[in-house]
GUTI-388464 format. One record per residue (C-alpha): x, z, y; chain; residue in three letters. Coordinates in steps of 0.1 Angstrom, whole numbers, m for minus. Layout:
# residues N
u=X; w=Z; v=Y; ch=A; aa=ala
...
//
This chain:
# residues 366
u=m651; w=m1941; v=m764; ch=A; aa=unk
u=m631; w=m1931; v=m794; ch=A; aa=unk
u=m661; w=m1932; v=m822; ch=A; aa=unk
u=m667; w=m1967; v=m808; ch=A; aa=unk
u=m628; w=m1982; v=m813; ch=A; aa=unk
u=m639; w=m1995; v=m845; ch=A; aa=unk
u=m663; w=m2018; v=m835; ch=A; aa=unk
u=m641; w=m2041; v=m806; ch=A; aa=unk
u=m660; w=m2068; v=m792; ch=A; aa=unk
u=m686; w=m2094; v=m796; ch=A; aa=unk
u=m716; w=m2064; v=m793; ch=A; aa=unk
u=m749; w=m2076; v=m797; ch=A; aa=unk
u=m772; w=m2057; v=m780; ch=A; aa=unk
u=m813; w=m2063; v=m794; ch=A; aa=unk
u=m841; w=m2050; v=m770; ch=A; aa=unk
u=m875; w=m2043; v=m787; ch=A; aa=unk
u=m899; w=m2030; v=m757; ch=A; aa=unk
u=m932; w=m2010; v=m762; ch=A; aa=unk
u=m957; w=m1998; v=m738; ch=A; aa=unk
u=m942; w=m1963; v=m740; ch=A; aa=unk
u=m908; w=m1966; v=m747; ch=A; aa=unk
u=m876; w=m1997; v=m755; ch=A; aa=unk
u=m859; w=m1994; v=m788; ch=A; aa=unk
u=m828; w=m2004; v=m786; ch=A; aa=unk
u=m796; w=m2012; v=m812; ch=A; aa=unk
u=m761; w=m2019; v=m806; ch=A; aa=unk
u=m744; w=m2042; v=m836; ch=A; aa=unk
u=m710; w=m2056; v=m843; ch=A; aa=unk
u=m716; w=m2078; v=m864; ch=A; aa=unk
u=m746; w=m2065; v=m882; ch=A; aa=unk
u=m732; w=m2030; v=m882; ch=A; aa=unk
u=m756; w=m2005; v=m863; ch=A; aa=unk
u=m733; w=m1991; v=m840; ch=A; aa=unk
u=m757; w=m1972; v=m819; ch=A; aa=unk
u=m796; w=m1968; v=m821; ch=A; aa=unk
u=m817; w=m1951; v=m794; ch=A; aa=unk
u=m857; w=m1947; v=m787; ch=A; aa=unk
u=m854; w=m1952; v=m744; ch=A; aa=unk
u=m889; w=m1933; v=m732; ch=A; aa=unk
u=m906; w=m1944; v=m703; ch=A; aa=unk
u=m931; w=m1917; v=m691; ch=A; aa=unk
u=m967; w=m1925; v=m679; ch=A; aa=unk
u=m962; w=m1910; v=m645; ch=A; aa=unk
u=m931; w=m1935; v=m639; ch=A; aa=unk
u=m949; w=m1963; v=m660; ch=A; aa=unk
u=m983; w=m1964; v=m642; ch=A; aa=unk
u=m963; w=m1966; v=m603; ch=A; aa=unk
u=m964; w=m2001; v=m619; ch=A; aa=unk
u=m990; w=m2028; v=m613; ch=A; aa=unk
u=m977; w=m2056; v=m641; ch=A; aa=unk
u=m957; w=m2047; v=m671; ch=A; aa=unk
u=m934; w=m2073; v=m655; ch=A; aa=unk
u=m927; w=m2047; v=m624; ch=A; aa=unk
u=m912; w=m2026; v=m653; ch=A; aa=unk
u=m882; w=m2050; v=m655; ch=A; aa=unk
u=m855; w=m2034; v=m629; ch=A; aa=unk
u=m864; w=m1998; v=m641; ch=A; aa=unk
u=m860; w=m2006; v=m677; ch=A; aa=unk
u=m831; w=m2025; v=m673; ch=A; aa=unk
u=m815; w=m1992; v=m655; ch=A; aa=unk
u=m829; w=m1969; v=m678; ch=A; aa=unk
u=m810; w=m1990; v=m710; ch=A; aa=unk
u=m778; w=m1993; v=m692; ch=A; aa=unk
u=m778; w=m1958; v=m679; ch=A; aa=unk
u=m782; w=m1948; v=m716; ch=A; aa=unk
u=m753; w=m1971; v=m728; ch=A; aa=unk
u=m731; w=m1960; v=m707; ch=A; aa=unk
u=m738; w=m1922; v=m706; ch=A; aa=unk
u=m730; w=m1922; v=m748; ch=A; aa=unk
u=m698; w=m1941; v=m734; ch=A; aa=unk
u=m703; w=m1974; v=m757; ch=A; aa=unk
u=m684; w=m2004; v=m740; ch=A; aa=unk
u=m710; w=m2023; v=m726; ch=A; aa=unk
u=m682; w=m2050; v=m713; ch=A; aa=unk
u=m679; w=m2066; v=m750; ch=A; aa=unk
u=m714; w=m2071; v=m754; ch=A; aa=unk
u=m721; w=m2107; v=m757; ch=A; aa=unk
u=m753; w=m2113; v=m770; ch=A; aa=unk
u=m786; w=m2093; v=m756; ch=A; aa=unk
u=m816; w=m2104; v=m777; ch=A; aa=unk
u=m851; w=m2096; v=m777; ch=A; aa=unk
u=m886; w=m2102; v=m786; ch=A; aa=unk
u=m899; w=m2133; v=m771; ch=A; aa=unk
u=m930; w=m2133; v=m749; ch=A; aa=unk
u=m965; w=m2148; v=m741; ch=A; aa=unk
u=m944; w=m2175; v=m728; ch=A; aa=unk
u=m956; w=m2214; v=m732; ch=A; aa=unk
u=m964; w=m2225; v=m767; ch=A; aa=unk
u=m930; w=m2232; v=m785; ch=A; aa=unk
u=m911; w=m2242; v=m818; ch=A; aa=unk
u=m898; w=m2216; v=m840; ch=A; aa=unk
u=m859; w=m2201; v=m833; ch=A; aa=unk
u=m840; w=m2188; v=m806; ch=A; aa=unk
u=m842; w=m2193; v=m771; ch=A; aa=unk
u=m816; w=m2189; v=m743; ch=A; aa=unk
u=m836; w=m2171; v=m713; ch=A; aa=unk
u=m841; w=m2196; v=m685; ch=A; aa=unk
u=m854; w=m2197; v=m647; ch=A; aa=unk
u=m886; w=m2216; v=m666; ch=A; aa=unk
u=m886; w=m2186; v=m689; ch=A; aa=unk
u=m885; w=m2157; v=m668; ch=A; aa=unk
u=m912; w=m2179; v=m644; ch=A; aa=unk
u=m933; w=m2179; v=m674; ch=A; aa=unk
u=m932; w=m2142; v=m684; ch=A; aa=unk
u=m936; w=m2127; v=m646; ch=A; aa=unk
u=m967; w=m2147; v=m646; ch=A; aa=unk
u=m977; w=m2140; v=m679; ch=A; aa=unk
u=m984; w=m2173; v=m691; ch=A; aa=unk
u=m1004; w=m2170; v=m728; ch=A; aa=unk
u=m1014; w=m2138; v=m717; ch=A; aa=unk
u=m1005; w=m2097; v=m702; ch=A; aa=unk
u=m988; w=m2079; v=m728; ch=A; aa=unk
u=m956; w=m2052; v=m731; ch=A; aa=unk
u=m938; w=m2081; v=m751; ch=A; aa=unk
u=m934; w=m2097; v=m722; ch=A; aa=unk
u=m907; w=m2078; v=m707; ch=A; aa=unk
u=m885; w=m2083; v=m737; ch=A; aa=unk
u=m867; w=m2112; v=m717; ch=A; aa=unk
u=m868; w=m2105; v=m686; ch=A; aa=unk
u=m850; w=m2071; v=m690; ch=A; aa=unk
u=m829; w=m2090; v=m716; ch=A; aa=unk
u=m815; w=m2116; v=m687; ch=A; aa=unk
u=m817; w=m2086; v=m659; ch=A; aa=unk
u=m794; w=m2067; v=m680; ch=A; aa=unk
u=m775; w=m2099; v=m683; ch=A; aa=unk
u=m765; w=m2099; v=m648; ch=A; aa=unk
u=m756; w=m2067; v=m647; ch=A; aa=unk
u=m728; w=m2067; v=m679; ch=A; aa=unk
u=m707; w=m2094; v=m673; ch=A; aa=unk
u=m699; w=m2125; v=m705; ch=A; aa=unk
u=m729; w=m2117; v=m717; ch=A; aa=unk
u=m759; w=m2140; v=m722; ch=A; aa=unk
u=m794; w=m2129; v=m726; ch=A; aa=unk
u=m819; w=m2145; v=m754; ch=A; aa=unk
u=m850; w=m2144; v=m773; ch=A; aa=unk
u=m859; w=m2151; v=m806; ch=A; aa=unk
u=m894; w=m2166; v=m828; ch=A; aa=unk
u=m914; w=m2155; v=m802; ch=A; aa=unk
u=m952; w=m2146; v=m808; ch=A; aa=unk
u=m961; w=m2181; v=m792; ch=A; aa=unk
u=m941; w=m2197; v=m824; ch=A; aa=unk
u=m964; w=m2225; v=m829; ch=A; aa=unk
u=m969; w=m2248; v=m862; ch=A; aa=unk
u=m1006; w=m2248; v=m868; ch=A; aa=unk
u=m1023; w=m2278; v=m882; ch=A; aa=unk
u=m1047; w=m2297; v=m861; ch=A; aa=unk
u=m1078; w=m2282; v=m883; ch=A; aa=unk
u=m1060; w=m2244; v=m877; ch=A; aa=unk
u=m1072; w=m2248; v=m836; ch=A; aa=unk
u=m1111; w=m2262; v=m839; ch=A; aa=unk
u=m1127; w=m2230; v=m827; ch=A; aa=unk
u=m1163; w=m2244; v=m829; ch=A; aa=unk
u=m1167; w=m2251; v=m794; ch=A; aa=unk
u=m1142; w=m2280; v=m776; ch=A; aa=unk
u=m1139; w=m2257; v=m747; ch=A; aa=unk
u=m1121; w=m2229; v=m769; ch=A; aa=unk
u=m1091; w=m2234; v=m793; ch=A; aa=unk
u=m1082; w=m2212; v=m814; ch=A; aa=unk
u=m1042; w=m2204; v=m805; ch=A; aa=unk
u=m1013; w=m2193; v=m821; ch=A; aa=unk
u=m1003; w=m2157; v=m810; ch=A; aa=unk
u=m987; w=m2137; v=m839; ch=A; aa=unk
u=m957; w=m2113; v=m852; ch=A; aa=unk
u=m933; w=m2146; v=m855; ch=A; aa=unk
u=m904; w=m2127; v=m856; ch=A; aa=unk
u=m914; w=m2099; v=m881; ch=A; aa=unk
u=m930; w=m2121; v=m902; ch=A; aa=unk
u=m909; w=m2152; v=m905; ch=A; aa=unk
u=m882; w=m2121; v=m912; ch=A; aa=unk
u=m898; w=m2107; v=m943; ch=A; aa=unk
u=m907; w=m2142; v=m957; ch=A; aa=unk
u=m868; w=m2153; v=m953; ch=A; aa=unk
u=m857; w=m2120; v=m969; ch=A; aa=unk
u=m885; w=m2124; v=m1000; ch=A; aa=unk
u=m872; w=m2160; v=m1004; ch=A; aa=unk
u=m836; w=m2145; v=m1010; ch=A; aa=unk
u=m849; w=m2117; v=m1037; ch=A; aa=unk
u=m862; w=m2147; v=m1056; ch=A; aa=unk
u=m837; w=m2170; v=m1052; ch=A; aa=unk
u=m854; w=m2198; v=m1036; ch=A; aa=unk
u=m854; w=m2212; v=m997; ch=A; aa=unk
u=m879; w=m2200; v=m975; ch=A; aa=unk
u=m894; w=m2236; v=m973; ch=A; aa=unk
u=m898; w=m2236; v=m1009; ch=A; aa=unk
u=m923; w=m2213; v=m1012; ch=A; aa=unk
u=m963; w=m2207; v=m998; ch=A; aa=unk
u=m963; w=m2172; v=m988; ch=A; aa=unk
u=m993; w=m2149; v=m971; ch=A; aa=unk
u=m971; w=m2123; v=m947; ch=A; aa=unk
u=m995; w=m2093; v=m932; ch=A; aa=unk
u=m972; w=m2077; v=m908; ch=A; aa=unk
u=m998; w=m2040; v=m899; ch=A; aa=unk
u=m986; w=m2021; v=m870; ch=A; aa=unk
u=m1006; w=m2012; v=m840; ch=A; aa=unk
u=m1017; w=m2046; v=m837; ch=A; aa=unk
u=m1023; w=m2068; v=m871; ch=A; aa=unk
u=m1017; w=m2102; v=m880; ch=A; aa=unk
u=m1019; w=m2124; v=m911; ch=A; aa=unk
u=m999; w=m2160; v=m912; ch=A; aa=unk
u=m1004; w=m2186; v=m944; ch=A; aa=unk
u=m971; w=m2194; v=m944; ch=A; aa=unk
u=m965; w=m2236; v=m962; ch=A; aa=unk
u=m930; w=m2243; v=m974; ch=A; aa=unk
u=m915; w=m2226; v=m939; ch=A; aa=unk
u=m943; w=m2231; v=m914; ch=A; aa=unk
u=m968; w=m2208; v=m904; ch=A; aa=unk
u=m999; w=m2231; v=m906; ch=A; aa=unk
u=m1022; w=m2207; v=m896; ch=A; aa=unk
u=m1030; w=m2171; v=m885; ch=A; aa=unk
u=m1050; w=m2148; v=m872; ch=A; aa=unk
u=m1047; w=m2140; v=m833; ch=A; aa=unk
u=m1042; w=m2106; v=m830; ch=A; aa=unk
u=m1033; w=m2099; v=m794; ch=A; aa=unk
u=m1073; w=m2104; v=m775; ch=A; aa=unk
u=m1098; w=m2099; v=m803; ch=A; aa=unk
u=m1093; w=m2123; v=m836; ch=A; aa=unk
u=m1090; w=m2108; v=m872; ch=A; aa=unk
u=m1089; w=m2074; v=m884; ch=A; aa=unk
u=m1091; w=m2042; v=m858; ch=A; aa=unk
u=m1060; w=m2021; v=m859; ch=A; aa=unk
u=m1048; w=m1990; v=m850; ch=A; aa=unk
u=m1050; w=m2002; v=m811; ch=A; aa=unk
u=m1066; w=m2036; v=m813; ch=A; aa=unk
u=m1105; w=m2039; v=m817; ch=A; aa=unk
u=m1102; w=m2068; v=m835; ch=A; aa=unk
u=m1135; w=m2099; v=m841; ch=A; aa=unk
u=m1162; w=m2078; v=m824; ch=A; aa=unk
u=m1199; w=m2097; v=m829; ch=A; aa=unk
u=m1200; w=m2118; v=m796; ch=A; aa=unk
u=m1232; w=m2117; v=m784; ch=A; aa=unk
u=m1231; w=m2079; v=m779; ch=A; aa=unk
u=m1196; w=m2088; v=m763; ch=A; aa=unk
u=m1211; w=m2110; v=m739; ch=A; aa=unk
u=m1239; w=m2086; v=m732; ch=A; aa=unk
u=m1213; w=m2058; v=m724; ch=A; aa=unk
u=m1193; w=m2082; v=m700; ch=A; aa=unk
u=m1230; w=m2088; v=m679; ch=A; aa=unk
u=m1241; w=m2051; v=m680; ch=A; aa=unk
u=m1224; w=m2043; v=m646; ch=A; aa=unk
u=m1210; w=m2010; v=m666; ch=A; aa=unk
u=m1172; w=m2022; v=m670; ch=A; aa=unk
u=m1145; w=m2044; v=m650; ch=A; aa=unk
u=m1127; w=m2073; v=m662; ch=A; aa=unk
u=m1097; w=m2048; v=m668; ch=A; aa=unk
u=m1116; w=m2021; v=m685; ch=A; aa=unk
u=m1132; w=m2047; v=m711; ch=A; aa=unk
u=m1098; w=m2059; v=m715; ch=A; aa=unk
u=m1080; w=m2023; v=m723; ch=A; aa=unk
u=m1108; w=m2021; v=m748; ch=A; aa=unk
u=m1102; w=m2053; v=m768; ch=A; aa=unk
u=m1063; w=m2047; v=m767; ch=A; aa=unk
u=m1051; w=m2012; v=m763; ch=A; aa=unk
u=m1078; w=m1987; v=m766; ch=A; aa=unk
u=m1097; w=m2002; v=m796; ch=A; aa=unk
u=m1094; w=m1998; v=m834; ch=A; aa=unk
u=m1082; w=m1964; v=m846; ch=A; aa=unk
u=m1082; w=m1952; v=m813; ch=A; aa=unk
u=m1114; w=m1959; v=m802; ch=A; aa=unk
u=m1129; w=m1943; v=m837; ch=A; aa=unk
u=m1103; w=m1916; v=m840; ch=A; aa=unk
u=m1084; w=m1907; v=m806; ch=A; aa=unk
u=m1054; w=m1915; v=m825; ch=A; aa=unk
u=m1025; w=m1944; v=m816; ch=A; aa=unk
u=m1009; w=m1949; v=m854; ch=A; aa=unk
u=m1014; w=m1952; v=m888; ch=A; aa=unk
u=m999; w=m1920; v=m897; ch=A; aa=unk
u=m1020; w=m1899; v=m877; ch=A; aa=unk
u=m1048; w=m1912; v=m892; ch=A; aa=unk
u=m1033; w=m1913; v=m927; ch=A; aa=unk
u=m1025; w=m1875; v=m917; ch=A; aa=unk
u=m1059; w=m1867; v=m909; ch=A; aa=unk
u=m1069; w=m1881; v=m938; ch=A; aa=unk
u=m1051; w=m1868; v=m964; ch=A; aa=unk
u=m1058; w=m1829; v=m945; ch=A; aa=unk
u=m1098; w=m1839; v=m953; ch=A; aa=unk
u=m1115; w=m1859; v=m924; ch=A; aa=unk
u=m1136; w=m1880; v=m942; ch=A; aa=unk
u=m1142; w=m1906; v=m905; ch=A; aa=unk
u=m1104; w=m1907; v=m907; ch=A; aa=unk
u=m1107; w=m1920; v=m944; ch=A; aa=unk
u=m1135; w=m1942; v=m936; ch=A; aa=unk
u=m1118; w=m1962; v=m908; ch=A; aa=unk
u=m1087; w=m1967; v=m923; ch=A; aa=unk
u=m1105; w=m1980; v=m954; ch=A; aa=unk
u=m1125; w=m2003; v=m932; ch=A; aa=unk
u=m1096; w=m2014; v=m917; ch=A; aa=unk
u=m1081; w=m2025; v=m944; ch=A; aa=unk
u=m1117; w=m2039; v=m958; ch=A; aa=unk
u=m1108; w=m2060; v=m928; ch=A; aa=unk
u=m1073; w=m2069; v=m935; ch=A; aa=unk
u=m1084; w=m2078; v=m969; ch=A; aa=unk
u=m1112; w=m2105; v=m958; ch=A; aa=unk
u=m1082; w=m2121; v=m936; ch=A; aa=unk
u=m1059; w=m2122; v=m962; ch=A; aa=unk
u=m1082; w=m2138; v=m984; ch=A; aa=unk
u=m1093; w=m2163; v=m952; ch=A; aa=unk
u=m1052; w=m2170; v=m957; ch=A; aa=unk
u=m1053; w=m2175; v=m995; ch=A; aa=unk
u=m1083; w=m2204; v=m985; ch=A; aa=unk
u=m1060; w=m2220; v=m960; ch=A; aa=unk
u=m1034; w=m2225; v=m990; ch=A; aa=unk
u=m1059; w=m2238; v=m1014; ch=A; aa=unk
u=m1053; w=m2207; v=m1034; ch=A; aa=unk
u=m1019; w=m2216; v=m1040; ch=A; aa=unk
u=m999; w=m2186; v=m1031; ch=A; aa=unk
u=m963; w=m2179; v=m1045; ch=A; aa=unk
u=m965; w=m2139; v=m1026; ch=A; aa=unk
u=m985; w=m2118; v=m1007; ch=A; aa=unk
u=m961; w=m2099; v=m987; ch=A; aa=unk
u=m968; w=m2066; v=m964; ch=A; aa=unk
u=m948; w=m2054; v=m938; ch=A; aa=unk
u=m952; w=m2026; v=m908; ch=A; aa=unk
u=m953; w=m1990; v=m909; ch=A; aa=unk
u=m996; w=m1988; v=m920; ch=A; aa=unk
u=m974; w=m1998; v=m950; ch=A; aa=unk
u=m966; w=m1962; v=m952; ch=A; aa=unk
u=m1002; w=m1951; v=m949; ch=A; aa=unk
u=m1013; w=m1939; v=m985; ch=A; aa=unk
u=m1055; w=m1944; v=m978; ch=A; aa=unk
u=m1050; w=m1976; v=m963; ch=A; aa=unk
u=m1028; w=m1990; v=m987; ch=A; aa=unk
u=m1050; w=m1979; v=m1020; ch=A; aa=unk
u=m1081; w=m1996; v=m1005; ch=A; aa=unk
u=m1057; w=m2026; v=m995; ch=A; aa=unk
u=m1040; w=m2033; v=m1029; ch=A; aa=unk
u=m1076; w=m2027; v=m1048; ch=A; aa=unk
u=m1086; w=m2057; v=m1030; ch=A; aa=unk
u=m1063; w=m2083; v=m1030; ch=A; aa=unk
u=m1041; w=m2076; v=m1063; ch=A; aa=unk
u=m1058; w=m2102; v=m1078; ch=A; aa=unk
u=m1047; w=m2131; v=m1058; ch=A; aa=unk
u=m1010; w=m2129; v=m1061; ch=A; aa=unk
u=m982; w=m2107; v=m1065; ch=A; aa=unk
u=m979; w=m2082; v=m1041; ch=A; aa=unk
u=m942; w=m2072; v=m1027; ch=A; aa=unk
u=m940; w=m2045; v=m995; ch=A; aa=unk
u=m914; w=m2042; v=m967; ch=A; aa=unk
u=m921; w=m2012; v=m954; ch=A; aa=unk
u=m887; w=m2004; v=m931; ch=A; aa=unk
u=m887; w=m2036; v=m921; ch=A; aa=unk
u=m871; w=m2032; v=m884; ch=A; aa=unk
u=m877; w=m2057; v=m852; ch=A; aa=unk
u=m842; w=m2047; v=m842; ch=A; aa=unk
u=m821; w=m2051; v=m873; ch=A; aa=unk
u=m843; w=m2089; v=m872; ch=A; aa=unk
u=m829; w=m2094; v=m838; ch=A; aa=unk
u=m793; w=m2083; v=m842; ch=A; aa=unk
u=m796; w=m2109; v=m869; ch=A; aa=unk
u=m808; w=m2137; v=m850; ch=A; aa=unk
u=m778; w=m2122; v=m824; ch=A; aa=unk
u=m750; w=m2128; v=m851; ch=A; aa=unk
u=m764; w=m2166; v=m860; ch=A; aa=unk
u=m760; w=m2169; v=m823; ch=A; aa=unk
u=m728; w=m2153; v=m822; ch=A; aa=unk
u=m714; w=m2172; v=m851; ch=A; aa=unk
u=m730; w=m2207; v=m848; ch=A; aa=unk
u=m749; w=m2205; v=m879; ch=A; aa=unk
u=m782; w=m2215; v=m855; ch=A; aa=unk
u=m789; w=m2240; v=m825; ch=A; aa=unk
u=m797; w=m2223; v=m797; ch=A; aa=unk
u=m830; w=m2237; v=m780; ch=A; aa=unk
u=m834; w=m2245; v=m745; ch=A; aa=unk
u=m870; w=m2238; v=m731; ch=A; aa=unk
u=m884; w=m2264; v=m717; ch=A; aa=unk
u=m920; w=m2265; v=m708; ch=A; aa=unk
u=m940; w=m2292; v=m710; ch=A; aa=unk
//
């Protein structure tokens, strides 16, 4: 434990679960102290029937890695994480609850990897001792306007599922570069990872946005995105696919994937780049896409946008950026945030906790 001595107590341990692995960070303060990818493999991962039957084994698996690299687990206080498909919910953090953890199991909003952030966060909270597990803006943030739900039909609503965390992040960290509070300003946040979502963000609330977990808004590197619903519905009634297998193809096997056998951005971007003209095509067309939803968000402001800000690692992808910026230079400045980290987010939510700076929320379903 000696390379650790200089970081005694109040650890603040952030949790950041994927489908294939758990990144997780260690902080004192908002020092990284220790940062580690924890991979799950398929053959132990599909012995699983829910992602939240993952919970004990991915619990284990982080604690097994903490201790192995000898960090002292006892003086972690705070374990944070990405909040869930839980009930609708305010923005800010959340201590996990019995109403919580009821919530995720069943998967309340929805089935999806995030879910396990809190559960593992209050399994590993039993297992160290002092220390007390949380979540923070999770993806169920809600603070549409009454207009943002009418779907069309009054048996559908249109809901608000999006990258809370990531993008109420980057907007709080523009608002510092320019010297103004983040409820000052009307931003447009695109946070572009293997799912996509765009928020119109009005003097600190996210108004509206696209909802990028089931099939609303652009397609993605996984996602598939608005798909033209009448040959949706024929698909559902042609006896060739189950519920589960239309599902995976709507949220985890669409997009880039289904186009180009490829999970990410930069594979694409790689392909690209080495001369595979479909490669180019779809990740111009995706972010054709991203383009017509940022300019749906620039409508929901009244074309009153302060920034247009772009976060997530298609960030990085040269093709998709080019066709991107073509697009939408004209409707405000641009600013990108391309190592922006769901970790170093949490552990900063972690040290507000730690240090009183924010209330903690209770959850409390209604």
């Amino acid at each position: 434990m000696e390379a650790y001595n200089a970081f005694p107590g109040n650890l603040i341990l952030a949790i950041n679960p994927r489908v294939p692995f758990t990144n997780i960070g260690l902080f004192r303060l908002q020092q990284l102290v220790f940062l580690k990818k924890v991979v799950h493999p398929e053959s132990i991962r599909k012995t699983f029937p829910r992602y939240a039957d993952e919970t004990g084994y991915r619990a284990d698996q982080i604690l097994k890695e903490l201790i192995s690299n000898g960090l002292p687990i006892e003086e972690i206080k705070i374990i944070i994480s990405r909040g869930g498909l839980i009930q609708p919910v305010g923005a800010g953090a959340y201590r996990v609850n019995d109403n919580m953890i009821k919530d995720l199991q069943d998967g309340f909003s929805g089935e999806d990897v995030v879910n396990l952030g809190g559960l593992i966060a209050h399994e590993l909270s039993l297992k160290i001792e002092g220390s007390t597990a949380y979540v923070a803006d999770p993806v169920v943030v809600d603070e549409f306007e009454e207009i943002a739900r009418v779907s069309g039909h009054p048996l559908f609503t249109r809901r608000s599922v999006f990258h809370a965390l990531e993008q109420k992040a980057v907007a709080r960290k523009y608002a510092k570069t320019v010297q103004k509070k983040y409820d000052e300003l009307n931003l447009i946040v695109a946070q572009m990872g293997n799912g996509i979502t765009v928020g119109a963000h009005s003097k600190g609330r996210v108004i509206d946005a696209n909802q990028g977990l089931d099939g609303d808004g652009p397609f993605s590197p996984s996602r598939t995105g608005s798909v033209p619903i009448g040959d949706l519905i024929n698909l559902c009634f042609s006896g060739k696919y189950t519920y589960d297998q239309i599902y995976s193809m709507i949220t985890i096997d669409g997009g880039l994937f289904a186009y180009l056998g490829v999970h990410d951005g930069y594979s694409a971007d790689h392909l690209a780049m080495n001369g595979n003209k479909e490669a180019e095509f779809y990740l111009k067309a995706m972010a054709y896409q991203v383009a017509k939803t940022i300019g749906a968000m620039y409508a929901v402001l009244a074309g009153e946008a302060d920034a247009i800000l772009l976060t997530g690692g298609l960030v990085n992808s040269c093709v998709f950026m080019d066709e991107l910026l073509m697009r939408i230079r004209k409707m405000a400045p641009v600013h990108t945030f391309p190592n922006e980290d769901d970790i170093e987010s949490l552990a900063l939510n972690g040290y507000y906790i730690l240090h009183g700076d924010i209330s903690v929320k209770d959850y409390s379903p209604s």
